[in-house]
N, C-alpha and C positions, 0 to 999 in steps of 0.2 A: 624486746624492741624489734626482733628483727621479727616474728610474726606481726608486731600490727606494723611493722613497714609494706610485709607482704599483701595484710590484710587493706592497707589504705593502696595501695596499689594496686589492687583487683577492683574497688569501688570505682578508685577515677577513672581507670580503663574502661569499665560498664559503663562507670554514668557517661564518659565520652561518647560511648559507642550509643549509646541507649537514646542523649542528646542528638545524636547525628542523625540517627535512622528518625526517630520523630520531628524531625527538621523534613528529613527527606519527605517521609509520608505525608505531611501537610502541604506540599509541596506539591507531590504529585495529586491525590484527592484533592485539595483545592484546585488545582489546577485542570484538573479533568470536569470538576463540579460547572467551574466557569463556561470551560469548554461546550458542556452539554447546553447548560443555559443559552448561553450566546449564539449555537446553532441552532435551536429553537428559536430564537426572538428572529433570528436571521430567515425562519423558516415563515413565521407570521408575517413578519413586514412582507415579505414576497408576496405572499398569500393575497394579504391587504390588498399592495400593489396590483394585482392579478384577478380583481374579483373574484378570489376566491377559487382561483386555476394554479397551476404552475405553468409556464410559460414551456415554451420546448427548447432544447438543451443546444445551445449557440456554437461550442466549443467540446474539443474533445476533454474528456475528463480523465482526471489523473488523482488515484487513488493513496498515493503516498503524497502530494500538496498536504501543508502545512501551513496555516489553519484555513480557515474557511467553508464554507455551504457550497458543494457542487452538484447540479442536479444533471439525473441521469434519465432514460426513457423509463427504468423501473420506479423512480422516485413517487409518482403520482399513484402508485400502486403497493407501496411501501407505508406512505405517510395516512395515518390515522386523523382527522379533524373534522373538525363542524364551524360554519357560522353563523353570527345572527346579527343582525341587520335591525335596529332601535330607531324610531320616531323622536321628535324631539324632548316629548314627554315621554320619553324612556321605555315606550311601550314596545312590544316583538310585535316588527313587520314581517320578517321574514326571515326561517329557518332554513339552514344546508346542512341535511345530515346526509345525502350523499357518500361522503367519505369514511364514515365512521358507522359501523355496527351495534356497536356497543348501548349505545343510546336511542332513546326515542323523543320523541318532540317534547313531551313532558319533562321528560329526566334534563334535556335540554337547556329548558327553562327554566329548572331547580336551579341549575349549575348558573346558568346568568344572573338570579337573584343573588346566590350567593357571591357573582363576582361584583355584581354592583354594588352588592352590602359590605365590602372589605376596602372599598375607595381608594386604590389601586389601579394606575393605570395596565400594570403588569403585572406577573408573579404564578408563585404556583397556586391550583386549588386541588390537593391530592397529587396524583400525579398527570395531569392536565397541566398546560400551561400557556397560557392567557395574554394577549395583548388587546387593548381597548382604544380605539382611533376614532378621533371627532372628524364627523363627516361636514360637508359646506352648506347640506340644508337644517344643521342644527342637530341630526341626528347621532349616533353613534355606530360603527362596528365592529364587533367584539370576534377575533379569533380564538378557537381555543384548539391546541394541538396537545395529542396525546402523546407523552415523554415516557410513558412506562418502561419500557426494553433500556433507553435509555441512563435513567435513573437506577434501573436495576444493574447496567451494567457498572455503572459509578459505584456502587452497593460492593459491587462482590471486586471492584478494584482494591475498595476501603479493607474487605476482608482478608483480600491475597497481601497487599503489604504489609497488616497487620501481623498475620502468618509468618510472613518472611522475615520481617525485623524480628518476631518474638525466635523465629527459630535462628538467624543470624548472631541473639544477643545470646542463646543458651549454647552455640557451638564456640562463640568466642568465649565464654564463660568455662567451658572444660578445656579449652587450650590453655588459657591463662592459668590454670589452677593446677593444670600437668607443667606448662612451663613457667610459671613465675617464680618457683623455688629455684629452678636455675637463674633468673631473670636477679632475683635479688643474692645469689651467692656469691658473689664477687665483693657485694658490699658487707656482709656476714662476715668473710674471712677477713675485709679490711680493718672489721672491729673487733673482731677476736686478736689480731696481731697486736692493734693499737693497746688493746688491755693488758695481752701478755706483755709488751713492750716496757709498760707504765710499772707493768707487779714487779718484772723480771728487775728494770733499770731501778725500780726504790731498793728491793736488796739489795743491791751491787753499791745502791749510794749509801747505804747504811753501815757500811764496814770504815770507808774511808773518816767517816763521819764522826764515827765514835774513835776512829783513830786519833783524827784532829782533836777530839774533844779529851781523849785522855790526856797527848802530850799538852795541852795547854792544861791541865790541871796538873800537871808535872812541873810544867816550866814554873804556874805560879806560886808552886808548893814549895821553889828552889828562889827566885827573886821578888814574893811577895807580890799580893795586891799592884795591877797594872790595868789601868785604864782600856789599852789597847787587847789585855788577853782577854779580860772580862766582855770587850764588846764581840770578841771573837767567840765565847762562850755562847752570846746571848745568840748571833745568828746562829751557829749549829744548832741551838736547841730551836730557831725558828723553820729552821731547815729540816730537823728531824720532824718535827710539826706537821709541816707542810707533806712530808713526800706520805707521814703516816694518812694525811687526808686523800691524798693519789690513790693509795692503796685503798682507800675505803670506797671512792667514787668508781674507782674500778670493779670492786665486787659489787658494789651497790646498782653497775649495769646489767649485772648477769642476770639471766633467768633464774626465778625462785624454782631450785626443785620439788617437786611436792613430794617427797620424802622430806622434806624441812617443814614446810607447811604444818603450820598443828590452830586449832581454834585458840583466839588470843582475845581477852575481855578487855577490847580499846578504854572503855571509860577508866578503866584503875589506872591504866599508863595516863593519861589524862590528866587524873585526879593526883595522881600520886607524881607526877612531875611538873606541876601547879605549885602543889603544896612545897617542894624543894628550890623553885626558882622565885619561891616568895620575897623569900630574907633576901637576896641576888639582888634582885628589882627595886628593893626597900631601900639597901646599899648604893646603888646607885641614885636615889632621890628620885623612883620611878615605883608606880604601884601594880600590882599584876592582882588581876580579878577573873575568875572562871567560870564558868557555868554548863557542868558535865551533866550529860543524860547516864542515867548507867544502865548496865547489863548487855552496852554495844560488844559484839560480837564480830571480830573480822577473823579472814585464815591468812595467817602468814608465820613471820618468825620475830620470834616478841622482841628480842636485842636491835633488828631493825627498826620497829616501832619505835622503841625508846629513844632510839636516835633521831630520831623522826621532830617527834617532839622535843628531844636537846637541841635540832640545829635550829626550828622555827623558833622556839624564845628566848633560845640564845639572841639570834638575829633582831630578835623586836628589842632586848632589851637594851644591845649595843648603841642599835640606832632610834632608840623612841627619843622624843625632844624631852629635854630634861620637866620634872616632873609631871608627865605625860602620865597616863594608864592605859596598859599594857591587856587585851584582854581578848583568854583562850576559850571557846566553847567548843561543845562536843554534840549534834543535835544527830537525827534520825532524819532524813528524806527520802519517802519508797524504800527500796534497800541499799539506799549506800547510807554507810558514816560522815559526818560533813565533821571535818577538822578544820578552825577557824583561829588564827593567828592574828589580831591588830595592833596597831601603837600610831600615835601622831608621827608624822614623818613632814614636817613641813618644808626643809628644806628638799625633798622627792621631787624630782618634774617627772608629771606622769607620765612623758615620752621616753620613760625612761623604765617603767613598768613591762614592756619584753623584751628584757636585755639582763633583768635580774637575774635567769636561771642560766644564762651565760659563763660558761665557765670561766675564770678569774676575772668577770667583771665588776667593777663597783665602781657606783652612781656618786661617792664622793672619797676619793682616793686614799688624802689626806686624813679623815676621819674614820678608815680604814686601819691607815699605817697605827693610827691613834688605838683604835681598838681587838690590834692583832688580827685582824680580817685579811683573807687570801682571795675571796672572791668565789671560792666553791661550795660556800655548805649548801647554798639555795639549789646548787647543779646536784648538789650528793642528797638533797632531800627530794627534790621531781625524781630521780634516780632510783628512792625507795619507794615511793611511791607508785610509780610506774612497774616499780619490780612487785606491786602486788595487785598490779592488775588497775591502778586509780590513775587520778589526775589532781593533779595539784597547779594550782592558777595565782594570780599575783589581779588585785585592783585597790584603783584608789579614791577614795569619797569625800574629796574636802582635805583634810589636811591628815587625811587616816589611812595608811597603808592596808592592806588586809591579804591574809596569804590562806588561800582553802585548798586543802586535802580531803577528796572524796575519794573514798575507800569503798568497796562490794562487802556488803554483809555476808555471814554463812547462813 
C-alpha cells in the first residue's frame, strides 16, 4: 500500500507539473506566434498606407513598449518586401522589388499567382506574409513581407521551452523520488501503528474474553439453562469472531513478502471452492454455477487466495435475493486472472457500490444483523488482493451485483 501510495504520488506531482508547464508553453508560443503575426500585418497595412514607403519615424522609440510596431531610421533597411500593384482583371501592373533581394520579377509573379489562387485575403505563403487590399479603381494591391528571421525566431522559442519543461519535469522527477519516501513516511508509520494497535489490542481482548466465556459456562453448569447466560455466550463468541476478522484484515494489509510468494494454480482454488459452496447455496434456496479456465497461474500465498474466494461467495450467497443464481468465473485477459463474483442484489442502490469495501460498512444493516455480517470481509478481500499486487472492483448491471478480482499472472 504504501509503495503505490508513493507510486500514485509521484504521477500526480508530474502529471501536475507536466500539466502546468504545457499550459505555460502554449501560452507563451502562441503568444509569441500572435505576436509575430500581428506585427507583420501591422507592417503591411503601413506599407499599403505609404505606397509602398515607411514614413519617417514621428516619436522617439522605445524598445522595452509592449506591444506594438515601432519604426525606427534602421527599419526601411531591416525590412525585406515587395509589391504588386493588379489591374481590375487581375493582371500585374506594376512590380517593387526594390526591397527585397531574394526575388526577381518572375519568381514574383509565381508568388502572386499562388496568392491569388488560395482566396485569402491574408496569411502566410511559406514564410512570406501577405496582405491583399482593393484599391478605388477596381484594381488590387498585394503586399508581401518577408517574416523568415522572424518565424524562425518563434521556432527556436518553441524549442527552448520545450527544453526547459522537459528538463524542469526530469529534475522535479529525481527530487521527488529522493524525497517522496520521506514525504510519505509519516503516513507509513501512522499505518503500521494502526495495525500494531488492532494485532496487539485483539490479544489483550482475547484473554478477558475467554475469561467471561468460561465463568458463564461455570455459572451455567451450577444454575442450569438461563436465557440471559446463553445470550452472553452468543456475543462473546460474536466478539471472538469479530476481533479474529481485525486480526486477519490487519495482516491482509501487510506487504506479501516474497519469501511467501510461491506460484499458485488460481483455477483449482476456484474449482475446488465452487464445488464446496455448492450444497451452501442449494441450502439456502440459491444456486451457485461456475465457469473456470484452468491452468491460471498467479504468485502469491495460497491460504490467502482461498480466502479470497471464501469472503466473495460467502458475500454473494448471504445477500443474493432468494432463489437467485449465484455465479463464479475464472477467465484469462492479457496477463491478469479475472476473478468474477455475481448474485441478483435487487434490494442494492448503486450509490451504494463505493462504500462496500468500507470497513464495517453495510448497505442493509438489519439483513446484516440477520446474516452475521460485520461489514469487513469485502475490506479484508480488496486487502488480499491488493497484497498481490491486483484490484478488485464492485459494479452493478440491472438487478446484478458483480465483484472482479484482477490478479498478475506469472
Amino acid at each position: 500500500m504504501i509503495r503505490t501510495l508513493r507510486r500514485r504520488f509521484l504521477l500526480i506531482a508530474l502529471a501536475s507539473l507536466a500539466g502546468t508547464l504545457t499550459a505555460l508553453c502554449l501560452v507563451i508560443n502562441l503568444g509569441y506566434r500572435y505576436m509575430t503575426t500581428d506585427r507583420a500585418d501591422e507592417v503591411i497595412q503601413l506599407l499599403h498606407q505609404n505606397a509602398g514607403q515607411f514614413p519617417e519615424p514621428e516619436a522617439p522609440v522605445d524598445p522595452a513598449a509592449f506591444p506594438g510596431f515601432q519604426i525606427t531610421m534602421e527599419t526601411p533597411f531591416e525590412t525585406r518586401y515587395f509589391v504588386v500593384r493588379l489591374t481590375s482583371q487581375l493582371e500585374v501592373a506594376d512590380v517593387d522589388t526594390d526591397h527585397i533581394a531574394a526575388l526577381d520579377r518572375k519568381r514574383v509573379v509565381e508568388q502572386v499567382e499562388y496568392i491569388l489562387d488560395s482566396g485569402r485575403t491574408s496569411g502566410y505563403s511559406g514564410y512570406y506574409r501577405y496582405g491583399i487590399f482593393n484599391e478605388e479603381d477596381g484594381g488590387q494591391t498585394i503586399v508581401v513581407l518577408d517574416c523568415f528571421l522572424q518565424l524562425q525566431a518563434a521556432s527556436n522559442v518553441l524549442r527552448l521551452t520545450l527544453l526547459a519543461s522537459l528538463a524542469c519535469v526530469a529534475i522535479v522527477f529525481l527530487l521527488l523520488v529522493l524525497l517522496s519516501r520521506r514525504v510519505v513516511r509519516p503516513f507509513a508509520e501512522n499505518l503500521e501503528k494502526q495495525r500494531r494497535f488492532v494485532t496487539d489490542a485483539s490479544h489483550e481482548l482475547k484473554t478477558p474474553l475467554a475469561v467471561i466465556s468460561a465463568n458463564t459456562g461455570l455459572l451455567e453448569a451450577s444454575i442450569g439453562e438461563n436465557r440471559w447466560l446463553e445470550s452472553t455466550q452468543v456475543q462473546v463468541r460474536r466478539l471472538d469472531r469479530l476481533i479474529g476478522h481485525l486480526v486477519e484484515l490487519a495482516r491482509s494489509e501487510e506487504a506479501l513478502p516474497e519469501a511467501e510468494a510461491e506460484p499458485v494454480e488460481l483455477s483449482r482454488i476456484a474449482a475446488a471452492q465452487a464445488e464446496d459452496y455448492g450444497p451452501l447455496a442449494q441450502a439456502s434456496g440459491k444456486t451457485l454455477e461456475s465457469d473456470v479456465v484452468p491452468n491460471l497461474v498467479v504468485r502469491g500465498v495460497t491460504e490467502n487466495l482461498k480466502r479470497l474466494h471464501t469472503l466473495l461467495l460467502d458475500n454473494a450467497v448471504k445477500y443474493c435475493d432468494a432463489g437467485g443464481v449465484i455465479r463464479l468465473t475464472l477467465t484469462q485477459q492479457g496477463r491478469w486472472a479475472v476473478l468474477a463474483v455475481s448474485n441478483p442484489c435487487a434490494g442494492l442502490d448503486p450509490a451504494q457500490i463505493p462504500r462496500l469495501f468500507d470497513r464495517f460498512y453495510r448497505a442493509d444493516p438489519s439483513r446484516s444483523r440477520e446474516t452475521g455480517g460485520y461489514g469487513i470481509g469485502l475490506s479484508t478481500a480488496r486487502a488480499i488482493v491488493q497484497r498481490h499486487k491486483g484490484k478488485l472492483t464492485a459494479a452493478m448491471e440491472g438487478d446484478r451485483v458483480t465483484f472482479t478480482a484482477r490478479l498478475p499472472l506469472t
